[in-house]
Backbone as a ProteinNet text record, in pm:
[ID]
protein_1_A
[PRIMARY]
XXXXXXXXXXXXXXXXXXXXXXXXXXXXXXXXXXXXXXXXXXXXXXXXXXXXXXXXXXXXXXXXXXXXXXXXXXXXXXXXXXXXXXXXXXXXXXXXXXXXXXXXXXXXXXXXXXXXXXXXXXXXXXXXXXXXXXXXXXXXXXXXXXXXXXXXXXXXXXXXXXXXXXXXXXXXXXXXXXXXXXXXXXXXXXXXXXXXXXXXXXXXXXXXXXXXXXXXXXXXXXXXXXXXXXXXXXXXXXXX
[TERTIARY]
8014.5	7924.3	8002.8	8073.8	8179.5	8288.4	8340.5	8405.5	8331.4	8194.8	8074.3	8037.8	8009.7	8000	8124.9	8268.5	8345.8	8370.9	8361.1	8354.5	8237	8104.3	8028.6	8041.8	8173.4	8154.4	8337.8	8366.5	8494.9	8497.1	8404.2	8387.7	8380.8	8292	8233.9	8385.3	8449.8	8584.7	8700.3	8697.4	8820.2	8770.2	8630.6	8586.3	8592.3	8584.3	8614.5	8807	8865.8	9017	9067.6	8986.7	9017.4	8931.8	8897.3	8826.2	8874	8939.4	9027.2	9156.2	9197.9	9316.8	9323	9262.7	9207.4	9207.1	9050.3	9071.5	9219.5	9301.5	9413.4	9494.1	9506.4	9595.2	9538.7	9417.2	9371.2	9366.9	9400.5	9423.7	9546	9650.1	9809.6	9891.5	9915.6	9986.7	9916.2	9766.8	9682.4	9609.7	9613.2	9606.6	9471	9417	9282.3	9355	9450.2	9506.8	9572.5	9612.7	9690.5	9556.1	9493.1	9324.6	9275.5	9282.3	9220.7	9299.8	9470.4	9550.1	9578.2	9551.2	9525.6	9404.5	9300	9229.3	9193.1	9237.4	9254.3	9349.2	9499.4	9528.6	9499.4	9411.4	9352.7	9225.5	9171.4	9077.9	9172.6	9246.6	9354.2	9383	9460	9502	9380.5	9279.4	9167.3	9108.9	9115.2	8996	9199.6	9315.2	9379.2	9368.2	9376.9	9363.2	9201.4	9108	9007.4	9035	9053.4	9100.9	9208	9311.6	9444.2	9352.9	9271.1	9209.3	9093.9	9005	8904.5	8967	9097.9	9194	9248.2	9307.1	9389.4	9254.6	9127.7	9057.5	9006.1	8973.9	8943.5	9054.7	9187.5	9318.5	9300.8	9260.8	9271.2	9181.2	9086.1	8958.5	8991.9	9091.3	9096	9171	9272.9	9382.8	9325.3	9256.6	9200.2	9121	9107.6	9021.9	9131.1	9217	9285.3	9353.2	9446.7	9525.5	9622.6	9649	9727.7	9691.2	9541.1	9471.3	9398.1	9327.4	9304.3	9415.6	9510.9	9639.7	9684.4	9712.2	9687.2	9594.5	9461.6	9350.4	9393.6	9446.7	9415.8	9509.8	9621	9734.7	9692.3	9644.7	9586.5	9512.2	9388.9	9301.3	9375.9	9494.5	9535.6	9602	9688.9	9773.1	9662.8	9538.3	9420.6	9378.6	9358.1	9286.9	9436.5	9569.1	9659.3	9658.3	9651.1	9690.1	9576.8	9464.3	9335.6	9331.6	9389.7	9400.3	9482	9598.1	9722.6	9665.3	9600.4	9518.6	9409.7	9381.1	9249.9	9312.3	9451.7	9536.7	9578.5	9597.5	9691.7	9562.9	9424.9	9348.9	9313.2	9343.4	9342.1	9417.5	9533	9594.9	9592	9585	9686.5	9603.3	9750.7	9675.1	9570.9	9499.6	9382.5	9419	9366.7	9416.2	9320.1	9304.9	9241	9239.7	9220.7	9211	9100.1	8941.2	8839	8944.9	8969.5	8979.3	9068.1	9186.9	9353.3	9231.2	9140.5	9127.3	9007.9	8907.6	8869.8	8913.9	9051.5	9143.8	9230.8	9272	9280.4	9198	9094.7	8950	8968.9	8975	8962.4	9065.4	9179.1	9298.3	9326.9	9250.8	9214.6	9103.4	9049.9	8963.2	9014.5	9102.1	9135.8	9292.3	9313.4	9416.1	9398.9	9253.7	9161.8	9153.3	9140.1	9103	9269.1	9385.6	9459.6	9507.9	9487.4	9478.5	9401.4	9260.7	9169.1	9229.2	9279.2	9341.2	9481.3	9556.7	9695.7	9684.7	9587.9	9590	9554	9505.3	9473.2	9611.1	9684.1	9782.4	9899.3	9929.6	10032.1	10010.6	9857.2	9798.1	9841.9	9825.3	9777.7	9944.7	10006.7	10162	10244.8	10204.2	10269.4	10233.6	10106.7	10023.9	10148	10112.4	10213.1	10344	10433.2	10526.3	10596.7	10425.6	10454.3	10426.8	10351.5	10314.8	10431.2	10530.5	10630.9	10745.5	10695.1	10867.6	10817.5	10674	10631.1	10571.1	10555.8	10448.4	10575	10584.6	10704.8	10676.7	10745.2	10771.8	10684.8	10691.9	10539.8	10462.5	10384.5	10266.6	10248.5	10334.2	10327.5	10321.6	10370.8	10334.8	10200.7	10145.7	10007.1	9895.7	9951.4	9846.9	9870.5	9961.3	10004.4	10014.6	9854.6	9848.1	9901.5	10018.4	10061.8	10005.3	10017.4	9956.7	10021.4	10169.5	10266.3	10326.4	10341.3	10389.8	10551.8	10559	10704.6	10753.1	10864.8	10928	10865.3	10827.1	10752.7	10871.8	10974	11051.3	11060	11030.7	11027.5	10856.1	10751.6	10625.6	10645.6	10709.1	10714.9	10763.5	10896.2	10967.7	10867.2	10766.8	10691	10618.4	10538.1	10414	10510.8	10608.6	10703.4	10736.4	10765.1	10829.4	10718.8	10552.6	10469.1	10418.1	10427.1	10336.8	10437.8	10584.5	10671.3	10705	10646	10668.3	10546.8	10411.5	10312.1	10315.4	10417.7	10371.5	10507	10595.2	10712.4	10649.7	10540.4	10474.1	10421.3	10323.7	10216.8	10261.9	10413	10469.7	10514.4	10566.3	10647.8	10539.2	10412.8	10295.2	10297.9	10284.8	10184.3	10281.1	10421.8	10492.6	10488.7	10485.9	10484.6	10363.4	10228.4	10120.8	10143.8	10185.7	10214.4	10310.6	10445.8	10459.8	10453.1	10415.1	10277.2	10157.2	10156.1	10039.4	10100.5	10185.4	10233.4	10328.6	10388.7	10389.7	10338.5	10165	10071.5	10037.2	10051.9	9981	10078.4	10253	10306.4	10289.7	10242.5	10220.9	10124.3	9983.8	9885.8	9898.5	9954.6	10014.8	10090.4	10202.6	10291.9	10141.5	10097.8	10019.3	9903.8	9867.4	9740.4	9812.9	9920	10019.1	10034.8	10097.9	10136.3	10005.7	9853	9789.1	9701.4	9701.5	9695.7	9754.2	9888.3	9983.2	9924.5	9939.3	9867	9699.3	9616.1	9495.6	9515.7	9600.2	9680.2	9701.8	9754	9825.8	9696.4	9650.3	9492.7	9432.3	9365.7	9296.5	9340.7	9485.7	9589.4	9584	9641.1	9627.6	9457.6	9344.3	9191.6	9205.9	9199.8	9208.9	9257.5	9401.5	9459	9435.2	9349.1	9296.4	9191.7	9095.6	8955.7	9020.5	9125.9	9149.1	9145.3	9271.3	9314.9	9217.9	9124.7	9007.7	8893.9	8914.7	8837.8	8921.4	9041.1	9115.2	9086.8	9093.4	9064.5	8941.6	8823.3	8695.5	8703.3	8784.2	8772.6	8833.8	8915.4	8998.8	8887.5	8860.2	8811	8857	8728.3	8779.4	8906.5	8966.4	9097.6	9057.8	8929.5	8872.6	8873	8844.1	8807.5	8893.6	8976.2	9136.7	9230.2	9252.7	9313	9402.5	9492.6	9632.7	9687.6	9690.2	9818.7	9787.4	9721.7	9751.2	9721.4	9767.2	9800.2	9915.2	10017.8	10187.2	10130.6	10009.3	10050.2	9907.5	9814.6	9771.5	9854.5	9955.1	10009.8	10088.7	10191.6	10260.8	10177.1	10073.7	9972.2	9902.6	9923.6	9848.3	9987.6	10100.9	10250.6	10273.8
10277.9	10162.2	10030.9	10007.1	9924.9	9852	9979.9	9953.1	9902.7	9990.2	9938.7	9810.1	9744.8	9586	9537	9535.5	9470.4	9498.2	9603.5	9624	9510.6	9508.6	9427.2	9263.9	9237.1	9111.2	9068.3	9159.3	9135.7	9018.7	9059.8	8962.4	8816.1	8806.8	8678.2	8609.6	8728.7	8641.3	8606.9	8714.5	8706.8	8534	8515.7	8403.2	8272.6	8263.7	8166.1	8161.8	8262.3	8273.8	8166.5	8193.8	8186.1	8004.2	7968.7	7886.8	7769.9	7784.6	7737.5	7701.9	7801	7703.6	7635	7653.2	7536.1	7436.9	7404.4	7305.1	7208.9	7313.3	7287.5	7182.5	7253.8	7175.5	7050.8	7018.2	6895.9	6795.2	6872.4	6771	6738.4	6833.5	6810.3	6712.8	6720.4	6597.7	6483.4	6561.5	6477.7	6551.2	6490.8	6543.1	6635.2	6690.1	6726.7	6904.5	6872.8	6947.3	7071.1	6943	7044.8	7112.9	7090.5	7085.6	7230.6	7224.4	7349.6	7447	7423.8	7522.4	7576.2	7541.3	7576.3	7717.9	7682.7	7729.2	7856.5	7836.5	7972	8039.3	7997.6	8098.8	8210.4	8091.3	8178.8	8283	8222.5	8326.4	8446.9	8431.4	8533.5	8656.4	8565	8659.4	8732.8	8683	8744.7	8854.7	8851.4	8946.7	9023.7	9024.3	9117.2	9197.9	9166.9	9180.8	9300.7	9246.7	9341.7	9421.4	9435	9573.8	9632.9	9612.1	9690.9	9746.3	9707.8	9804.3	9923.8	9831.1	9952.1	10086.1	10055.3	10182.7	10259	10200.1	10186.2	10338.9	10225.9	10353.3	10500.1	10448.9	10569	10681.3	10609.6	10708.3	10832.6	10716.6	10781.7	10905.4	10898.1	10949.8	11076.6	11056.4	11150.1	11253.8	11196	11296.2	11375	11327.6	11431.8	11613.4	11612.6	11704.5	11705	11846.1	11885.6	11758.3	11717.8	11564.6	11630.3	11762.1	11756.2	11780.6	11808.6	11840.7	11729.2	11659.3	11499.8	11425.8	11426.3	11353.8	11374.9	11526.5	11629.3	11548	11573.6	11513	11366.8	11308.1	11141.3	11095.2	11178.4	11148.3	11160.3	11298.8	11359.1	11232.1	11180.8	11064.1	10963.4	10914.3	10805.4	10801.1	10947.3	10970.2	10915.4	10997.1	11000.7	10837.4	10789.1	10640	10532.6	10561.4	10481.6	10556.7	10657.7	10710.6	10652.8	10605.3	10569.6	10433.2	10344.6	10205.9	10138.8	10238	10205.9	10244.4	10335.9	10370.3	10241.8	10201.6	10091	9949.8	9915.6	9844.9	9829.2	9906.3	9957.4	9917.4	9960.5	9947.4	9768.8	9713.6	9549.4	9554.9	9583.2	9525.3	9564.9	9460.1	9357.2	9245.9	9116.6	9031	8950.1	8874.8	8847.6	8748.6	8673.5	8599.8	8441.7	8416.4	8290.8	8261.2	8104.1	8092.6	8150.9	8206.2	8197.4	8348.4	8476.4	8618	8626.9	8527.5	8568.9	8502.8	8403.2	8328.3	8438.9	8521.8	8648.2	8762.4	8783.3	8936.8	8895.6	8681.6	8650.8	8681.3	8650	8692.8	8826	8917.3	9067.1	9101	9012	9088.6	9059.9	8899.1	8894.8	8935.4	8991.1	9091.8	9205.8	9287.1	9377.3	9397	9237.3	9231.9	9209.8	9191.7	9136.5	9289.5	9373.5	9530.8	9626.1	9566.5	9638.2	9521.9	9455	9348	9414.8	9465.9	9487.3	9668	9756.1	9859.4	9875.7	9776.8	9782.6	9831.2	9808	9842.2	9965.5	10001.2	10146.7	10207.1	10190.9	10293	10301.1	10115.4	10131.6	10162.7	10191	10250.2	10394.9	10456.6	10577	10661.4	10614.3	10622.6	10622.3	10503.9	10521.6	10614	10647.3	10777.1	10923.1	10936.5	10993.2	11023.2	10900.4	10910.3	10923.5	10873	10877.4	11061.6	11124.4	11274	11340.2	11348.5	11358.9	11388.9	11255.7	11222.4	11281.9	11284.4	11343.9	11446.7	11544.3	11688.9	11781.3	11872.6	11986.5	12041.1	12164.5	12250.2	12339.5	12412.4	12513.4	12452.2	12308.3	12267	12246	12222	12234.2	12384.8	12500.5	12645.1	12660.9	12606.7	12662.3	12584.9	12487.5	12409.6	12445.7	12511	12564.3	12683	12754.1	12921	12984.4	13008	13110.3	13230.4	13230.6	13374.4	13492.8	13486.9	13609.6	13510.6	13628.7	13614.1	13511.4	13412.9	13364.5	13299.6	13325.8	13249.9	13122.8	13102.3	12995.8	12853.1	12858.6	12747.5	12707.3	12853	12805.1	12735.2	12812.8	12762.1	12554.9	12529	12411.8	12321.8	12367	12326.3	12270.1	12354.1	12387.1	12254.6	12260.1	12091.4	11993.8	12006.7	11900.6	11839.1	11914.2	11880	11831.4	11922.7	11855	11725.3	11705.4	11575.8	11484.5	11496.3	11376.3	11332.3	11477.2	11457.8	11365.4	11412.4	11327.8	11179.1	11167.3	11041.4	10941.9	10988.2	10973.3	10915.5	11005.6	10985.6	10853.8	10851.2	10759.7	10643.7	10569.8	10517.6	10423.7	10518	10529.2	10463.1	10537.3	10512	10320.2	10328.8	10174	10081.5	10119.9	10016.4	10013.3	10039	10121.8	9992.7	10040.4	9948.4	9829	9766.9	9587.4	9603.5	9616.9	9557.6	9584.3	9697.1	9684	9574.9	9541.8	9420.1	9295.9	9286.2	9162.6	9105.1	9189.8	9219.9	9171.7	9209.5	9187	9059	8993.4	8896.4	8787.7	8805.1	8702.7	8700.5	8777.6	8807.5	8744.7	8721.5	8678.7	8525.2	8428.7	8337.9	8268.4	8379.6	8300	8281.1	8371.9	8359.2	8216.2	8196.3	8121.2	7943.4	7964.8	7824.1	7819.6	7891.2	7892.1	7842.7	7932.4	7903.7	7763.5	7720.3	7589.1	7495.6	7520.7	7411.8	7408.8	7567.3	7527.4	7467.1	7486.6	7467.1	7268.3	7245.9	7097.7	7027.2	7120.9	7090.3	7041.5	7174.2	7157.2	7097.1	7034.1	6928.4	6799.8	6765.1	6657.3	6648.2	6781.8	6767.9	6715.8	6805.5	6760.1	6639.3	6547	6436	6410	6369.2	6318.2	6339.2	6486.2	6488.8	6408.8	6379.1	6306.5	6151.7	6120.5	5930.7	5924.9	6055.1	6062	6025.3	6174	6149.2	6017.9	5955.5	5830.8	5720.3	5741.7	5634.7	5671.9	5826.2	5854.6	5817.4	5836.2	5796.6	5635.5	5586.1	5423.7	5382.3	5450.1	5455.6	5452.4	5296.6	5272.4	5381.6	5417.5	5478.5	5385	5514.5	5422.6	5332.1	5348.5	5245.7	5080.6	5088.8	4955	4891.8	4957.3	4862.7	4794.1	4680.1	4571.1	4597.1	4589.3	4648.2	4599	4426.9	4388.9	4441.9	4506.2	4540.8	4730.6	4774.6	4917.3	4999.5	4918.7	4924.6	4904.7	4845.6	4829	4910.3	4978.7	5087.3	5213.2	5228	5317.9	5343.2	5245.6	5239.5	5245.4	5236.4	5268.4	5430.3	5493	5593.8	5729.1	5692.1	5713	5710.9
6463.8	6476.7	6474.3	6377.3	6343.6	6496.9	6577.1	6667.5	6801.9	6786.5	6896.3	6893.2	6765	6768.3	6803.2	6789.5	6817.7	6990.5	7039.3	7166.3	7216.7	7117.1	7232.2	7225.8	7151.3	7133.7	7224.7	7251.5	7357.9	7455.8	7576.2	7612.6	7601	7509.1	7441.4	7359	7287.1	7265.3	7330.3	7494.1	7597.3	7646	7652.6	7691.6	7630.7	7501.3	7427.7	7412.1	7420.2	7430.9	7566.8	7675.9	7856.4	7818.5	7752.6	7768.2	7701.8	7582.8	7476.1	7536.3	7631.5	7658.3	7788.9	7874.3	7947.6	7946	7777	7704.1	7694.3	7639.3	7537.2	7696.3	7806.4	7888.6	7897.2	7889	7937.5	7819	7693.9	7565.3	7556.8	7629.4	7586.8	7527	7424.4	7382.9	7274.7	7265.2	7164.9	7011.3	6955.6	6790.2	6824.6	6884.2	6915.5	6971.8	7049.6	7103.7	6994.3	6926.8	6772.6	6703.7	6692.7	6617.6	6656.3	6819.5	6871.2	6900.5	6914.3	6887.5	6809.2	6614.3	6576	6518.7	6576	6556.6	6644.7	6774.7	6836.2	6827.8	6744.2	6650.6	6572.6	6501.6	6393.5	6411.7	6511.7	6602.6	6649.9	6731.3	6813.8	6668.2	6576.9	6455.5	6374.9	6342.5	6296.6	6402.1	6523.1	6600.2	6628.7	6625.3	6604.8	6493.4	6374.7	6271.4	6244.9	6285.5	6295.1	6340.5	6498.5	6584.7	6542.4	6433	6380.3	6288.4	6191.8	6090.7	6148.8	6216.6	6304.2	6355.2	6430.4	6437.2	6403.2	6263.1	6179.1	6084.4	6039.7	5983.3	6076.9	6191.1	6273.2	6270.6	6275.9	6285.3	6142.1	6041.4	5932.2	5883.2	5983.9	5995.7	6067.6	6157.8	6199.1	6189.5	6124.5	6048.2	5953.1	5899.1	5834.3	5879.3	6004.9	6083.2	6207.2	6139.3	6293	6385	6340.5	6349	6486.7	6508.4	6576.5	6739.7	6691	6847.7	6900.2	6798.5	6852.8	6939.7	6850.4	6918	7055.2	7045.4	7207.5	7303.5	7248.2	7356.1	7357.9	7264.6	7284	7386.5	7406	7450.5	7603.1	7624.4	7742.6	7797.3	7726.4	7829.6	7800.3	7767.3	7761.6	7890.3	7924.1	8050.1	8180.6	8174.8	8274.3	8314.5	8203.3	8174	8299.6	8228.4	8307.1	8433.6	8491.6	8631.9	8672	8669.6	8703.8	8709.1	8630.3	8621.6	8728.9	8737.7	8848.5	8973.7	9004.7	9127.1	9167.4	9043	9068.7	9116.1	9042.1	9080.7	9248.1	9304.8	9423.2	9498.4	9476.6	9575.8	9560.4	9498.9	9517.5	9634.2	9665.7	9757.9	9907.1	10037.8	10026.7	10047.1	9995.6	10007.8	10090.5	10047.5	10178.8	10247	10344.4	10429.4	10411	10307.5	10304.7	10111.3	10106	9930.1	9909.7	9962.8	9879.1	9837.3	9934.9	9939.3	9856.4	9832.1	9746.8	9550.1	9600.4	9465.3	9417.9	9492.8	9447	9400.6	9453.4	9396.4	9283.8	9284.7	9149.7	9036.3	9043.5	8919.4	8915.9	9036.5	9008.1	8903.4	8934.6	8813.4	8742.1	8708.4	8563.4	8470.7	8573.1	8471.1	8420.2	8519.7	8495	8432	8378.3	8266.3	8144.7	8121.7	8039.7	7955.1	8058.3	8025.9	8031.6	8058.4	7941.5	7850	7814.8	7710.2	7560.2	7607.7	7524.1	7509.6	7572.6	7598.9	7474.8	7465.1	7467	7271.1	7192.9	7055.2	7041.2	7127	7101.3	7144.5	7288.5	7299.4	7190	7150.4	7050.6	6890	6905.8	6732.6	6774.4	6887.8	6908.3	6912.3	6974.5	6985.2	6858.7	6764.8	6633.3	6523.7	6540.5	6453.1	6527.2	6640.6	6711.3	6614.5	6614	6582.9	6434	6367.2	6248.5	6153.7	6274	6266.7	6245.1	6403.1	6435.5	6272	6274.5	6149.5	6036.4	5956.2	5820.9	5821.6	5902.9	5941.2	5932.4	5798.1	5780.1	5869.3	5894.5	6057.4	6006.6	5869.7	5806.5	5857	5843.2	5861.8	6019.7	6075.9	6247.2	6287.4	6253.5	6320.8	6300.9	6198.1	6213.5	6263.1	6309.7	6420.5	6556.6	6589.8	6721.1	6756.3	6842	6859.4	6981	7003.6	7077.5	7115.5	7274.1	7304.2	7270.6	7187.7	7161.8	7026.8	6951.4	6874.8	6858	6785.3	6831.1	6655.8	6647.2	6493.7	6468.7	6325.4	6310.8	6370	6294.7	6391.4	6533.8	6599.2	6767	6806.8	6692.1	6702.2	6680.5	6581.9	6537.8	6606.7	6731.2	6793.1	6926.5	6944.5	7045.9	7074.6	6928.3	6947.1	6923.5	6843.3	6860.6	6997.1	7070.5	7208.6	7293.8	7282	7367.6	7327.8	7188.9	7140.7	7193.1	7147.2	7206	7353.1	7458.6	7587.5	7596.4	7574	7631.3	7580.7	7434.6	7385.1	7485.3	7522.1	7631.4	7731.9	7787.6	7929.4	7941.5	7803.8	7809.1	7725.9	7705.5	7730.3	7834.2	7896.8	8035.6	8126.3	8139	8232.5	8158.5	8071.6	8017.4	8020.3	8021.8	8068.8	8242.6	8326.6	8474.3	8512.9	8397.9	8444.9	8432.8	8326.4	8307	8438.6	8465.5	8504.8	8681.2	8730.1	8815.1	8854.3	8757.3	8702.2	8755.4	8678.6	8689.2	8807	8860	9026.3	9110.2	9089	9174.5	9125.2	9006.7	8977.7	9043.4	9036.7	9102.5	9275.9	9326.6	9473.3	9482	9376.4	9418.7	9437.7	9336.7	9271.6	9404.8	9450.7	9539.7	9688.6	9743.2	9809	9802	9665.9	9654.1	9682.4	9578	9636.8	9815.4	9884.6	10030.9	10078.9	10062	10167.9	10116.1	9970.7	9937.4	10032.1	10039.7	10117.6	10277.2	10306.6	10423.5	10442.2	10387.9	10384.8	10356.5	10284.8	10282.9	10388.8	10477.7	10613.1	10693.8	10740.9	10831.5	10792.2	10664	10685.6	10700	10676.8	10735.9	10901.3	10934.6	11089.7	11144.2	11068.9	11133.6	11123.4	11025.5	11001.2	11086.2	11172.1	11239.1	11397.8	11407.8	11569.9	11566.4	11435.4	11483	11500.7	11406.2	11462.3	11590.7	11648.9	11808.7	11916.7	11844.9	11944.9	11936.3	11840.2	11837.5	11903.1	11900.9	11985.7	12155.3	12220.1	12279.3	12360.2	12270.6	12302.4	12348.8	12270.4	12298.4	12464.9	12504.7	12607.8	12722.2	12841.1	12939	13058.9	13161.7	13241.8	13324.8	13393.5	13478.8	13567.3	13655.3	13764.9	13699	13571.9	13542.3	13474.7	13509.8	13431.4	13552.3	13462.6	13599.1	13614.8	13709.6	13769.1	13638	13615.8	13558.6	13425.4	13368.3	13216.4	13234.7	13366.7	13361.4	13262.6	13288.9	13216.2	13069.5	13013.7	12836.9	12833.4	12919.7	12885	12863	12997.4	12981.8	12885.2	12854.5	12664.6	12583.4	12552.3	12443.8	12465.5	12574	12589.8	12511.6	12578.5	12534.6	12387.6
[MASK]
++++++++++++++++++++++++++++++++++++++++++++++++++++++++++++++++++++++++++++++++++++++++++++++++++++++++++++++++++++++++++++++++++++++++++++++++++++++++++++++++++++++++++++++++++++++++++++++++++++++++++++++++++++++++++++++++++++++++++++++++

């Protein structure tokens, strides 16, 4: 229940987080600035601080009841969750061909940095339980969480979950670093893109601007019949 309210109030704090420093650029440099940087500090550290204990007790919760097959499964959808995120990633791209399309797949991936942001306490709670199993679980107490279809020496039994818990916790590692900077990849691609077609979108309405004077100078321009010989030569340098 505990973790369900803090889940439903995520949003509401990624938003006051995204919103706060915004603020903060447009105060820069003023005692107001210090005021509210402060304070979304202390916001930032408190709603960390919650989500390290919510985990922190669930972990504890769960060690208690078969610690070594939870871990198994947790590890398992953690692998699933990143091969799925990076897939969801990949289908953002490529980039689009205009600011509204590049400044829409911007929002898309900050949402969806928002979501391993809100992600990232669980893998490194989930990883250190992991590791902390690993280092304090005697090898007696590991053979008998691990059932072999044939009989095998309890040391090779022990050796056994040893090796799978540390491969998957290896993997899902490996994967969550893979995703940031995957991520962040895409986020400087989006970035360099949104600047370029700024500049250009800069350009074209410089150039529009400068065809409508033309064509208003244009428009002003008498037909040729009604221009007197002697001021043909300083039409023509003016047309030049």
């Amino acid at each position: 229940d505990l973790q369900g309210e803090i889940e439903a109030h995520t949003d509401i704090y990624h938003n006051l987080d995204e919103n706060g420093q915004k603020i903060l650029r447009s105060l820069e440099g003023s005692d107001d600035a210090v005021l509210l940087q402060r304070r979304l500090d202390n916001m930032n550290f408190k709603w960390s601080e919650l989500r390290k204990k919510s985990l922190n007790i669930r972990s504890h919760l769960e060690a208690s009841s078969d610690q070594w097959k939870r871990l198994h499964l947790s590890l398992q959808e953690l692998l699933v969750w990143l091969q799925l995120k990076d897939d969801e990633l990949s289908r953002q791209a490529p980039i689009g061909g205009d600011v509204p399309a590049v400044q829409k797949q911007n929002d898309v991936h900050r949402a969806f940095k928002r979501e391993l942001k809100t992600k990232e306490p669980v893998i490194m709670s989930t990883l250190e339980t992991v590791r902390i199993f690993l280092t304090e679980q005697p090898l007696e107490g590991l053979e008998k969480l691990y059932q072999e279809p044939r009989e095998l020496p309890p040391e090779e039994k022990a050796q056994n979950v040893t090796r799978l818990l540390r491969k998957q916790a290896e993997e899902v590692n490996t994967e969550w670093e893979k995703l940031n900077l995957h991520s962040a990849d895409w986020q400087r691609k989006i970035d360099e893109a949104l600047e370029r077609l700024q500049e250009l979108q800069e350009a074209t309405d410089e150039l529009e601007l400068k065809l409508r004077q033309a064509e208003v100078i244009k428009g002003s321009w008498q037909p040729v019949g009604d221009l007197l010989i002697d001021s043909l030569q300083d039409h023509l340098e003016k047309v030049k």
